[in-house]
C-alpha positions in Angstrom: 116.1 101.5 152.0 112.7 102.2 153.3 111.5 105.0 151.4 112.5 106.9 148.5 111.0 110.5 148.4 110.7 112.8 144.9 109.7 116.5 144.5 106.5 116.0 142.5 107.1 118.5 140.1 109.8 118.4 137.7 111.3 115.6 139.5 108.0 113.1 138.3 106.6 115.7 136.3 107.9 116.6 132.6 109.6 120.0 133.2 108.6 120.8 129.9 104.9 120.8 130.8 105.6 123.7 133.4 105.8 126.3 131.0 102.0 126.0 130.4 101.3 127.3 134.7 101.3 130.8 133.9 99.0 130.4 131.1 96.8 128.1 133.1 96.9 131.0 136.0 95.9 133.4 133.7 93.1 132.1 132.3 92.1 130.9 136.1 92.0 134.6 137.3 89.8 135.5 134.2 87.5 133.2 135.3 87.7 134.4 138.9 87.9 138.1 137.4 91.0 139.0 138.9 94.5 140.2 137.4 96.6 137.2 136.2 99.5 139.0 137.8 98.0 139.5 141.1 96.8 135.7 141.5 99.9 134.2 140.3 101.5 136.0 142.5 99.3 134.7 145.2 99.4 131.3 144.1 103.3 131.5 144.6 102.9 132.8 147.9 100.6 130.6 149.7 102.5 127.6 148.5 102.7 126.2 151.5 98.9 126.7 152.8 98.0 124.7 149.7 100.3 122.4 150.0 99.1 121.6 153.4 95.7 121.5 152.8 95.0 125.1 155.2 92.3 126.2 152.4 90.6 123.5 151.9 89.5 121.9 148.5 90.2 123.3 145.1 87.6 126.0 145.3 88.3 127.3 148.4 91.5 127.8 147.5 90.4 129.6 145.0 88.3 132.0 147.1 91.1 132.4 149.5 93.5 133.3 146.7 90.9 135.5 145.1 90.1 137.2 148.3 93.5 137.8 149.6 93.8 140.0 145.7 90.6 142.0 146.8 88.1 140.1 144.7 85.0 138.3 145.9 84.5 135.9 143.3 80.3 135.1 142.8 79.4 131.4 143.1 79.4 130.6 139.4 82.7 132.5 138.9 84.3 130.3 141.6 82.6 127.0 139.7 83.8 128.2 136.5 87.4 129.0 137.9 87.5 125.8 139.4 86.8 123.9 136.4 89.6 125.9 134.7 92.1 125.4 137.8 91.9 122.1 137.4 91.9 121.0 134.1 95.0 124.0 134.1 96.7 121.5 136.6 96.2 118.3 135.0 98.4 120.0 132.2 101.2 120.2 134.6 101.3 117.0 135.5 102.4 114.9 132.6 104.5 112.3 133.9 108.5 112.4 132.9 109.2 110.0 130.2 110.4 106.7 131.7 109.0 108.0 135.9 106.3 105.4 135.7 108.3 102.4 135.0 110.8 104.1 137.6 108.1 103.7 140.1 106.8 100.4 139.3 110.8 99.0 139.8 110.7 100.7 142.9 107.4 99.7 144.5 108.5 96.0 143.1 111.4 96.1 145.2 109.4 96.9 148.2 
């Protein structure tokens, strides 16, 4: 075996942590000033451009998300929405108990 590939989340990721994203969304639109709804809903939907890297950087993202919902975000909105966005995502990221020695076997092995 050459490679072993994993779906980040909930595969690496503690599923339980995932029920915090919506509550991390929301409190990103209030910082961009935009219906939680609306930029979930957005988020969901442009998966793949931000998985890919087609917005660019973490705040662009979020003006692209933002825009798309109608809302031109001002440059400290967008700052302060980043700062949420992210701190939001390191939440969601907790590692599933056990994944890291997983991955240490794993890389051992070659």
């Amino acid at each position: 075996m050459k490679a072993v590939v994993f779906d980040f989340f909930g595969t690496l990721t503690d599923p339980s942590a995932e029920a915090g994203r919506l509550a991390s969304f929301a409190a990103t639109a209030a910082a961009l000033g935009m219906p939680a709804d609306a930029f979930a809903t957005t988020m969901a939907a442009t998966f793949r451009e931000r998985a890919t890297g087609a917005f660019g950087d973490t705040r662009a993202t979020l003006q692209a998300v933002a825009q798309r919902c109608g809302v031109t975000p001002t440059p400290a909105a967008l700052d302060a929405a980043t700062a949420v966005q992210l701190a939001g995502a390191a939440t969601v990221r907790t590692p599933r108990p056990g994944v890291l020695t997983v991955l240490a076997t794993l890389r051992e092995r070659g």
